[in-house]
N, C-alpha and C positions, 0 to 999 in steps of 0.2 A: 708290199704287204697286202696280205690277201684278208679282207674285213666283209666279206659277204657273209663268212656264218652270224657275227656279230649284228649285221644288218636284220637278217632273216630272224634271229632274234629277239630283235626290239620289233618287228613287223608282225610278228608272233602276237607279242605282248599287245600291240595298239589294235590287232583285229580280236584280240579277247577281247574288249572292252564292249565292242558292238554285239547284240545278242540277235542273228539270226536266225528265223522259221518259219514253218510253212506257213501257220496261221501266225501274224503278229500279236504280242502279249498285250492286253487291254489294262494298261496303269491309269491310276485313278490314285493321282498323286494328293487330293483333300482326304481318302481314309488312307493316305500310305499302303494302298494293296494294290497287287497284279495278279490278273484272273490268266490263265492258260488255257485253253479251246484246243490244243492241239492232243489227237489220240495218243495212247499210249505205244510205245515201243515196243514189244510183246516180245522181241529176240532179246532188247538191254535189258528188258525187265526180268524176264526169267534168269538171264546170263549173271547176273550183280544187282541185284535189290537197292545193297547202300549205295552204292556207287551212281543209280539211275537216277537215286530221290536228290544224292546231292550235287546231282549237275542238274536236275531241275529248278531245285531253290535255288544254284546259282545263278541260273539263269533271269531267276525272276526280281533276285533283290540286285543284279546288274542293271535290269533295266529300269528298277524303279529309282536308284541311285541316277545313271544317265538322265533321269526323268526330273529329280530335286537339281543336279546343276545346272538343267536350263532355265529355271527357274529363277524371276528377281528377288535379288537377298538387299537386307539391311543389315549397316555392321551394329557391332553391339561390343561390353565390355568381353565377352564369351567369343567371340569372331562372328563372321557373318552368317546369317540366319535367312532360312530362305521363306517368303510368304506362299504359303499353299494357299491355291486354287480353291472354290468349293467342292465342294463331290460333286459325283457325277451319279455314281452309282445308289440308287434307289432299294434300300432298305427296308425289311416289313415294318410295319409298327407292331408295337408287342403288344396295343389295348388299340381297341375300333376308335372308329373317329368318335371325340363327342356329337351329341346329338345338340339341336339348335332349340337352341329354347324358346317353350312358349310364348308369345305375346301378351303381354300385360292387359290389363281393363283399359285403360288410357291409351296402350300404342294401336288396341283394335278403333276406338275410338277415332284416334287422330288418322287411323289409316282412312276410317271410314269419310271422315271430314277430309282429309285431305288436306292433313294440320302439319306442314314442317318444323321437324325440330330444329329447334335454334341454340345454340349452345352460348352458353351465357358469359362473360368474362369474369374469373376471379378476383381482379381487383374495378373499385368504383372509385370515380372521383368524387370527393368532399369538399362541399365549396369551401366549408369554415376551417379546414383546415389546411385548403388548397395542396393538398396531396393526397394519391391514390391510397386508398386503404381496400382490404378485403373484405370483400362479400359479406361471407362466411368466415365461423367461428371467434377467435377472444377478442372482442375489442371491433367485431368487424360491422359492417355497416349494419346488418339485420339486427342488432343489439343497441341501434343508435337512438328509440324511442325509450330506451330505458335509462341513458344516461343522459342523457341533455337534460340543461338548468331549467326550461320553458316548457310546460306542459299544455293544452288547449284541454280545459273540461267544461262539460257541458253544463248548464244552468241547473238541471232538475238532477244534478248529480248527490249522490249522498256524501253526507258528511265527509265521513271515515275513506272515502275512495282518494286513491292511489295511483295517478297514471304509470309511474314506473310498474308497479306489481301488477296494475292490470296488459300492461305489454308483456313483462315477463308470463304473463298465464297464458295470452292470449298464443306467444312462440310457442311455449312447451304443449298445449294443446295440439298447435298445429304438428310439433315432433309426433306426438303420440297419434297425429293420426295417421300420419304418414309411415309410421310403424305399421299402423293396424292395416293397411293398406298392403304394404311389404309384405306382410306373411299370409293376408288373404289371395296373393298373388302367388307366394309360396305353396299355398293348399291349394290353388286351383292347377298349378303345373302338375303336382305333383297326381291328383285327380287326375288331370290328361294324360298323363305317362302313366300312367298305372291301369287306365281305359283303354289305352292304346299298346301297352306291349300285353296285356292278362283281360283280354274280354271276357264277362262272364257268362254263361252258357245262358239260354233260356230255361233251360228247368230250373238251373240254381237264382235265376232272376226271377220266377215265376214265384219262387217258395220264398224270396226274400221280399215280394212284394205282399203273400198273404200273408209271412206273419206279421211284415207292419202294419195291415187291415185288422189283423187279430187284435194287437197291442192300441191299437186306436177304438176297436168295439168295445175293447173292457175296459179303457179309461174315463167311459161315462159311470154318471151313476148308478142307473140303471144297469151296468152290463151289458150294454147294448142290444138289448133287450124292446126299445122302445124306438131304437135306430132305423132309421129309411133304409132300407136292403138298394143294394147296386144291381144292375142289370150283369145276371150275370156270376153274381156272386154265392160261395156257396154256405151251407149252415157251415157256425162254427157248432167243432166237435170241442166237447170240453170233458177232463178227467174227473170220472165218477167215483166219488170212496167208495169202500167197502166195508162190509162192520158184519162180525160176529153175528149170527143170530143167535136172538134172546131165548131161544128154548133149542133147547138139545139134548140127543140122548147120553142115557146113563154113562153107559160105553166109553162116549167121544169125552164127555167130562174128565170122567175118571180117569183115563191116559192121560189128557193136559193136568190134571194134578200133580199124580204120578209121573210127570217129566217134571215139573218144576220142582217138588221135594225131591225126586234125583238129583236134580241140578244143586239144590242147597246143602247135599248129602256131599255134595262132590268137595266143597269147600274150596276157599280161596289157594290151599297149598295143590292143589291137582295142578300140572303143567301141560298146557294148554297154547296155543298158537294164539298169536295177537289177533292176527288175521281172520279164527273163526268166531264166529258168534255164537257158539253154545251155551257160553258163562250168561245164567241167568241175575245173578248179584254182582257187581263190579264192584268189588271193597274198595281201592283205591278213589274211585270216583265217590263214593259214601264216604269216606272220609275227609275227602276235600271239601263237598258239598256241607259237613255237619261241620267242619272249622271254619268255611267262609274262606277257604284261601290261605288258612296260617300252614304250616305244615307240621309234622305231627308233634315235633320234641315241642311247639306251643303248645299244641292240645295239649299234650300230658301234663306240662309246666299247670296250666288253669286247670288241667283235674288234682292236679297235687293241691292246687290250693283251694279249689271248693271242699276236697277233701279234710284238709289242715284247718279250714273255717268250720267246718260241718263237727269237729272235734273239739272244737274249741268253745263252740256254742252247746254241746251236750255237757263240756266241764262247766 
């Protein structure tokens, strides 16, 4: 019995399995992909398109498969599961690195000292209750001057005083300031970051420092007027009214009349753009002003009745 085709075969089948080429496939079995570095065929590619794409992906999900069974599994109710590797393969990030945050008032402080931090334990032992309790928060040891039975006050203490209350004032003080701290340190990063990515030019720092000169000269009494000049410094320019003058010819009169009785001539139903300012009378605005704010069906409602009174008092 001649079993060599049979052979040849299954020998077929066991050398599919192995995926050889020139350049070896790069599996990177923690993201489940296989990169391929090898050129393109340029005779299969033109000769069979489908045919080239899908002997490549065979290629490539053979060897990432070969790749998962060498790998240690754990069984499970599902069967066994294999543990991937980490990646390998280095990925961009889709947002820059964050940036490092300022230093605090205090860490510039302790750097300058030369102050190590010491990181504190959350729980404290209690002798009286001879078991550990926490620190911090309900019931925790920093709250322990408020509730204990024995107070110590002092002789020249008043009356009405409170050692619990004056502990609990003395905590929340210290929260509040340790807030006010927190966001002064918030405002000063944020200063530094905003200094350091958007400097401002010198012209524009030049004109933001005269006009806080400016706003400083006219906040005396005087007007600054009686102020020590800086070396250096220059006059302030200040906005001159202007005014009509008091005598003028015939001419010039008589047109400024004659535009305003135009304009009154025009009357409120001429339609006119919001936007221009020709309308010498605003009715609407005279009417609001002579109501005080009511709108008109009041006005009329109180003309009906001075009216209705005014008639009543002639009968």
């Amino acid at each position: 019995m001649d079993v060599s085709d049979i052979l040849a075969a299954h020998a077929e089948k066991q050398k599919a399995v192995a995926v050889e080429k020139d350049i070896p496939l790069e599996v990177d079995a923690g993201f489940l992909a296989v990169t391929d570095l090898n050129p393109v065929d340029t005779e299969s590619y033109g000769e069979d398109l489908e045919e080239y794409l899908q002997s490549t992906a065979r290629d490539g999900v053979q060897a990432l498969i070969n790749a998962l069974f060498a790998l240690p599994t754990t069984p499970s109710a599902d069967g066994p599961l294999a543990q991937l590797p980490p990646p390998t393969t280095q990925l961009p990030r889709a947002k820059h690195l964050p940036k490092p945050k300022p230093p605090t008032k205090w860490e510039q402080f302790a750097r300058a000292k030369g102050i190590q931090k010491k990181r504190k334990d959350k729980k404290v032992w209690d002798e009286e209750k001879q078991d550990w309790v926490d620190r911090w928060g309900w019931k925790g040891a920093n709250k322990k001057e408020e509730t204990q039975w024995l107070s110590e006050v002092r002789a020249n203490a008043d009356v009405d005083h409170d050692p619990a209350k004056a502990a609990r004032d003395a905590r929340k003080e210290k929260m509040a300031k340790n807030e006010r701290q927190h966001q002064q340190n918030l405002a000063r990063a944020q200063g530094a970051s905003a200094s350091a990515t958007a400097p401002a030019p010198p012209q524009e720092r030049k004109k933001q420092i005269d006009r806080t000169l400016a706003t400083t000269r006219s906040s005396t009494a005087s007007m600054g007027k009686f102020d020590r000049k800086l070396e250096g410094e220059k006059k302030l320019k200040g906005v001159k009214r202007k005014f009509d003058p008091t005598e003028v010819s015939a001419s010039n009169e008589k047109s400024h009349n004659l535009a305003i009785l135009q304009g009154l001539d025009r009357g409120p139903t001429a339609k006119k753009s919001r936007s221009s300012g020709d309308d010498v009378l605003n009715v609407r605005k005279a009417i609001r002003v002579a109501s005080k704010g009511k709108g008109s069906a009041a006005l009329s409602r109180e003309g009906g009745g001075a009216k209705s009174r005014s008639n009543k008092g002639r009968r």
